[in-house]
VOMIRO-392235 format. One record per residue: x, y, z of N, C-alpha, C in turn. Coordinates in steps of 0.02 Angstrom, whole numbers, plus 32768, in hexadecimal, padded with zeros to 4 digits. Atoms other than C-alpha are relative to their C-alpha. Example, Ala and Ser with C-alpha at 12.3 -4.5 7.8 and 13.67 -1.06 7.14 Angstrom:
<gugus>
802D7FC5800082677F1F8186802D803C8000/7FD67FC57FFD82AC7FCB81657FD980378025/
</gugus>
This chain:
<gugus>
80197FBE8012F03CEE67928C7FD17FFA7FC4/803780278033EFA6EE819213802880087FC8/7FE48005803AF00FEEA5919180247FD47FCB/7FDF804C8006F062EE0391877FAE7FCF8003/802E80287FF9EFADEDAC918F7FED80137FA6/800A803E803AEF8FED4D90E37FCB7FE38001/803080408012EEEDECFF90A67FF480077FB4/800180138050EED3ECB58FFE7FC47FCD7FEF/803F801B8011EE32EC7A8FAD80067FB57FE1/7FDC803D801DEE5DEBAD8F6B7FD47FE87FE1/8030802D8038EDC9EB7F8EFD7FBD804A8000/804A7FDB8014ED35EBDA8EA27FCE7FF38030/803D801B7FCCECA0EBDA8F187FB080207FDF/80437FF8802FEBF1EBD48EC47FD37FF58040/803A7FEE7FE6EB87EC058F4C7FB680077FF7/803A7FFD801AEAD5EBF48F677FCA8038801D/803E7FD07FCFEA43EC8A8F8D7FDF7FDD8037/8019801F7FC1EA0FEC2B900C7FE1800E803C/7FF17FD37FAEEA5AEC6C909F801A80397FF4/7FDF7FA57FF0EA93ED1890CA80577FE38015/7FC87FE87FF7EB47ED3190BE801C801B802E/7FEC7FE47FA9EB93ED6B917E804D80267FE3/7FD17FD88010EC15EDF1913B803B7FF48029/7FB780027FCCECD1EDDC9170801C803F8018/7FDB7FC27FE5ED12EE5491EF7FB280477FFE/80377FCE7FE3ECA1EECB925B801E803B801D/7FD77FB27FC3ECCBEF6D92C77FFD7FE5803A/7FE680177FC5ECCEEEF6935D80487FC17FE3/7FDC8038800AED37EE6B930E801680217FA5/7FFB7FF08039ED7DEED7926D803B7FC77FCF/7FC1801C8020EDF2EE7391EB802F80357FCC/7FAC7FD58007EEB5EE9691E0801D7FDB7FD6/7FE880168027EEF5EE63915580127FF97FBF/7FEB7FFE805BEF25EE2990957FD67FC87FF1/802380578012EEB0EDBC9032801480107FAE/7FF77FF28039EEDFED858F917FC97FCD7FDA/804B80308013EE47ED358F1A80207FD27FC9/7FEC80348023EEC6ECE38EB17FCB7FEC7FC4/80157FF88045EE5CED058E187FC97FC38005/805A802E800AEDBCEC8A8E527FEB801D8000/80277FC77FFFED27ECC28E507FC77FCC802F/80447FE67FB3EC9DECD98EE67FBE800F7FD9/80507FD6801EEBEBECCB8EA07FBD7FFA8028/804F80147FEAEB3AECD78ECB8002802D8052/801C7FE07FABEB5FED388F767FD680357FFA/80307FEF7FFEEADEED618FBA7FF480258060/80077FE27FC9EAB9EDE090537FBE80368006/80427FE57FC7EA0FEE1090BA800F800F8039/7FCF7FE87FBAEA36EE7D91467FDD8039800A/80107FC17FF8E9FAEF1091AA803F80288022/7FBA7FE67FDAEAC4EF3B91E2802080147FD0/7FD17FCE8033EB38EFBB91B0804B7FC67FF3/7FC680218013EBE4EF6E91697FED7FBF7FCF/801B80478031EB9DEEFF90E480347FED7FC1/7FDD8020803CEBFAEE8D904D80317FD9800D/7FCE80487FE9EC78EDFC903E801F8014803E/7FF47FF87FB7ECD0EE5A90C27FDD80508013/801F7FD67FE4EC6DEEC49137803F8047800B/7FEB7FBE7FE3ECF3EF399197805680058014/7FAD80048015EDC5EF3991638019802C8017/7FD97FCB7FDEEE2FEF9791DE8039800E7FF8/7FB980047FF4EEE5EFA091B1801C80377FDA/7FCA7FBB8032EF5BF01F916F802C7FD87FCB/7FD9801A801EEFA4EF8791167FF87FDE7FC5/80338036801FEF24EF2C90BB8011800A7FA6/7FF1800C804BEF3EEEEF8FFA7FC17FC38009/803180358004EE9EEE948FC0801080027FB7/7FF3800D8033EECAEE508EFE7FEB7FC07FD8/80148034801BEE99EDE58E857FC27FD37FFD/8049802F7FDDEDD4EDC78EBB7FD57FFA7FB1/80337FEA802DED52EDA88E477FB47FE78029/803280007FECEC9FEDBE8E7E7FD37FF47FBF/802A7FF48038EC09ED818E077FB27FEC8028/80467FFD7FEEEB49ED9A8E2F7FF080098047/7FF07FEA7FB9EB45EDF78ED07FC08024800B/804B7FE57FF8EAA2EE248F238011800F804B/80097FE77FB8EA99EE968FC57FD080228019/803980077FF6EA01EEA290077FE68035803D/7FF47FEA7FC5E9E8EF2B90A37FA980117FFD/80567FE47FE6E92FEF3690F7800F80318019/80007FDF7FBCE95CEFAE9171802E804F7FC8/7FD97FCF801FE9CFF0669148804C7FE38011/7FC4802B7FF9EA74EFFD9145803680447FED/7FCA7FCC8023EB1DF067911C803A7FE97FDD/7FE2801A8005EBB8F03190E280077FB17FE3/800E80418019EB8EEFB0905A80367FF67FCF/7FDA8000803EEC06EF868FC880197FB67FFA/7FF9805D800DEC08EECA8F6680467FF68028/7FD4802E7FD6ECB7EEB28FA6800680238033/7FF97FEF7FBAECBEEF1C90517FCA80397FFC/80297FC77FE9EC57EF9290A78023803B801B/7FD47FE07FF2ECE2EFF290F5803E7FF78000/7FC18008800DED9EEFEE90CB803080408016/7FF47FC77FDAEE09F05891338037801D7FBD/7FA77FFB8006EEBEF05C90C9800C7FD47FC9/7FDE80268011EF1DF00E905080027FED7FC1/7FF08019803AEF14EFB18F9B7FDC7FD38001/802680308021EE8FEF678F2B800C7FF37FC3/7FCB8009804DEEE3EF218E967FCD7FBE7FDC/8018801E8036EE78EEB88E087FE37FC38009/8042801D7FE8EDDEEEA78E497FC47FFE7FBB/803180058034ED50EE798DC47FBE7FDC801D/804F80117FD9EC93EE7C8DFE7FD07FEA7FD2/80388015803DEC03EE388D867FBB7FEE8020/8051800A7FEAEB42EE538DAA800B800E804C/80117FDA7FB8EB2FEECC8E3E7FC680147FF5/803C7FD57FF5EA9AEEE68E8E7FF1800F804E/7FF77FEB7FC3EA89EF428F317FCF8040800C/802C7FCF7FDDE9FBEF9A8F877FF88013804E/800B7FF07FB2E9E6EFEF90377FF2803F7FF5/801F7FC67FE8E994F07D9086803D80448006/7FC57FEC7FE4EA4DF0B490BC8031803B7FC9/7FE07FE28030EAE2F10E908380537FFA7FF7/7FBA80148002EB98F0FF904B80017FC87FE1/8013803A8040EB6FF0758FC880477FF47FBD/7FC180158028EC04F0308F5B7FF47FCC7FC1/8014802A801EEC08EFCE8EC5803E7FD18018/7FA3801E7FEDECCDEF898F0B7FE3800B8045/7FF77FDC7FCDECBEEFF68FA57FC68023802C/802D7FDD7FE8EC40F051901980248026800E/7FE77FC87FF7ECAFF0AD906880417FEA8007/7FBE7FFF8000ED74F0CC906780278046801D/7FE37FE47FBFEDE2F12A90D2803580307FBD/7FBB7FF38017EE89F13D906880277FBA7FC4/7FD5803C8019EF00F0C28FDD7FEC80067FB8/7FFD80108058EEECF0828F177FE57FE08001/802C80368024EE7CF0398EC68005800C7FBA/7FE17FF98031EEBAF0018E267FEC7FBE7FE2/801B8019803CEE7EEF908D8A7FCB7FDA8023/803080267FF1EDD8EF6C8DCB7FC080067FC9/802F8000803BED2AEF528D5F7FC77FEA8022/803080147FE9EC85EF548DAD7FCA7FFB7FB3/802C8019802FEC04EF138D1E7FA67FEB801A/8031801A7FEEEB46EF038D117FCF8014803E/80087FF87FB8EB21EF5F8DAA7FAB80298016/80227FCB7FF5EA8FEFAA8DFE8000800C8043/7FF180017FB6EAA2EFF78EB47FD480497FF7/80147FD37FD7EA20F0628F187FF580038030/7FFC80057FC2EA19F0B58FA67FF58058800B/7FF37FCD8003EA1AF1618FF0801180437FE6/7FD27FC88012EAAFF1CD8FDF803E7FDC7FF9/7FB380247FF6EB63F1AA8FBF7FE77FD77FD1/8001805C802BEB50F1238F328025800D7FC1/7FDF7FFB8034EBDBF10A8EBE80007FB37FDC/7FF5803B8028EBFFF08E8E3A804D7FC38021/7FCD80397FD2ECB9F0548E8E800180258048/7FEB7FE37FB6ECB5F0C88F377FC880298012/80487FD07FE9EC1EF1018F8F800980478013/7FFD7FCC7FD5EC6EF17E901480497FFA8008/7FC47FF17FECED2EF1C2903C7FF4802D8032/80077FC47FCAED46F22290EB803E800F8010/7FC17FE47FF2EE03F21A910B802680307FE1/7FDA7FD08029EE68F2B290EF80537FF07FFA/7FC480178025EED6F25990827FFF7FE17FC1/8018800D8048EEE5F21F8FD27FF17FB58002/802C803C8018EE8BF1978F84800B800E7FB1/7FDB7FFA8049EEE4F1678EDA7FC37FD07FEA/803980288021EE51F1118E4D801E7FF07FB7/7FE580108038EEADF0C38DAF7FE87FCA7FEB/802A8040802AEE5AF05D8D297FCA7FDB8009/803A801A8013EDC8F0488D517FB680067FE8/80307FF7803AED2BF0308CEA7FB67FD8803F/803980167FCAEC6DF0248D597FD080007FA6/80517FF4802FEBC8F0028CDA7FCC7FFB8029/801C80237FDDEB22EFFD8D237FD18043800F/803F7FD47FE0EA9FF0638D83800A80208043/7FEE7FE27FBDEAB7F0D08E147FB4802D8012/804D7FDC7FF9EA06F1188E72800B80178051/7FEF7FED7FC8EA30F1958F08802180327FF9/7FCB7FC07FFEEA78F23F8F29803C7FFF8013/7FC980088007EB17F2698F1E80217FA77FF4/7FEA80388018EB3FF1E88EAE803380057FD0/7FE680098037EBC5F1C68E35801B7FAE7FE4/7FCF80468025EC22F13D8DB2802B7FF18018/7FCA800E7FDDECBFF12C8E157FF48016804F/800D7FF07FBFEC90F18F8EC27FC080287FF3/80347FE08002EC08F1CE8F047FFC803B8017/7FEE7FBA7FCCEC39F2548F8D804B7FF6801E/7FC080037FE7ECEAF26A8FA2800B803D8035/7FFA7FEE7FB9ECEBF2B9906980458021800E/7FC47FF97FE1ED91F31A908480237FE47FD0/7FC8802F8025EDEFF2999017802C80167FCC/7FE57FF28040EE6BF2CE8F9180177FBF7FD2/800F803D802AEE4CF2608EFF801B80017FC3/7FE380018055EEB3F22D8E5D7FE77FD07FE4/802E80218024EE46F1E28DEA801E7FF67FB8/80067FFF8034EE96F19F8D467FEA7FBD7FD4/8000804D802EEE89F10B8CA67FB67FFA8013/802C80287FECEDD7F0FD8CDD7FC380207FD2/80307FD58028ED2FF1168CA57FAA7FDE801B/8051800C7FE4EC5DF1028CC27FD07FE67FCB/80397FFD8031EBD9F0BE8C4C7FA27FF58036/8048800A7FDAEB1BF0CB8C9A7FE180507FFD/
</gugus>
């Protein structure tokens, strides 16, 4: 069951701009599961793309999911096209628990909308002691500092965390951008930009 599915990150990975980054987990092939980042850190990714579901992981389906412990540094997402659903670590996250995540040097442009500095878009769950730093993300509409877009009518808890950075797009904010339906508890946190 996905809930029982386990992956764990086992060494720092210093990535190069190179190549384009192929996002984990799509809306044909979504990923079910728990990843834990075990406090390495993921740098230099790098993503050019004209497809919706963009960032380390593209498109996270589970009602079960706990992603913890990541760190992201110097993150570039690149969209030619009107892309949707971008955010450094997922583009869409249905459910579940993001626990002490720390991002450093976001930069993320597309035509699109639902833009995340954590998140593009999110469904429902907690997100709790995270820190996006350094950031600049444009796009559209929808563009937040940790959560682009919320549509489920259901709560979405936001504790401790702190976004800096640049946001360029309507309906934008420091923590969310357009919260859809969602009932949202927002505390410990805060915005500089």
């Amino acid at each position: 069951e996905e809930k029982y599915n386990y992956y764990n990150l086992d060494a720092n990975n210093d990535g190069t701009p190179d190549n384009s980054w192929t996002p984990i987990g799509s809306t044909s092939s979504a990923f079910k599961g728990n990843f834990d980042g075990q406090n390495h850190t993921i740098s230099n990714l790098y993503i050019n793309t004209t497809q919706n579901y963009s960032g380390l992981f593209g498109y996270v389906y589970s009602n079960y999911t706990t992603f913890k412990n990541i760190r992201l540094q110097n993150v570039n997402i690149i969209s030619s096209g009107y892309s949707n659903y971008i955010g450094a670590l997922a583009g869409y996250f249905r459910g579940g628990t993001i626990n002490n995540v720390f991002i450093d040097n976001v930069n993320i442009k597309s035509s699109g909308s639902d833009i995340g500095g954590i998140v593009g878009a999110i469904d429902w769950g907690t997100i709790q002691k995270v820190k996006v730093t350094n950031t600049s993300i444009t796009g559209s509409k929808e563009i937040g500092g940790i959560v682009g877009y919320t549509s489920a009518e259901s709560t979405l808890t936001i504790d401790q965390a702190v976004f800096s950075g640049n946001l360029s797009g309507s309906y934008s904010g420091g923590i969310i951008g357009y919260p859809n339906y969602t009932k949202v508890n927002i505390s410990n946190s805060r915005t500089e930009g």
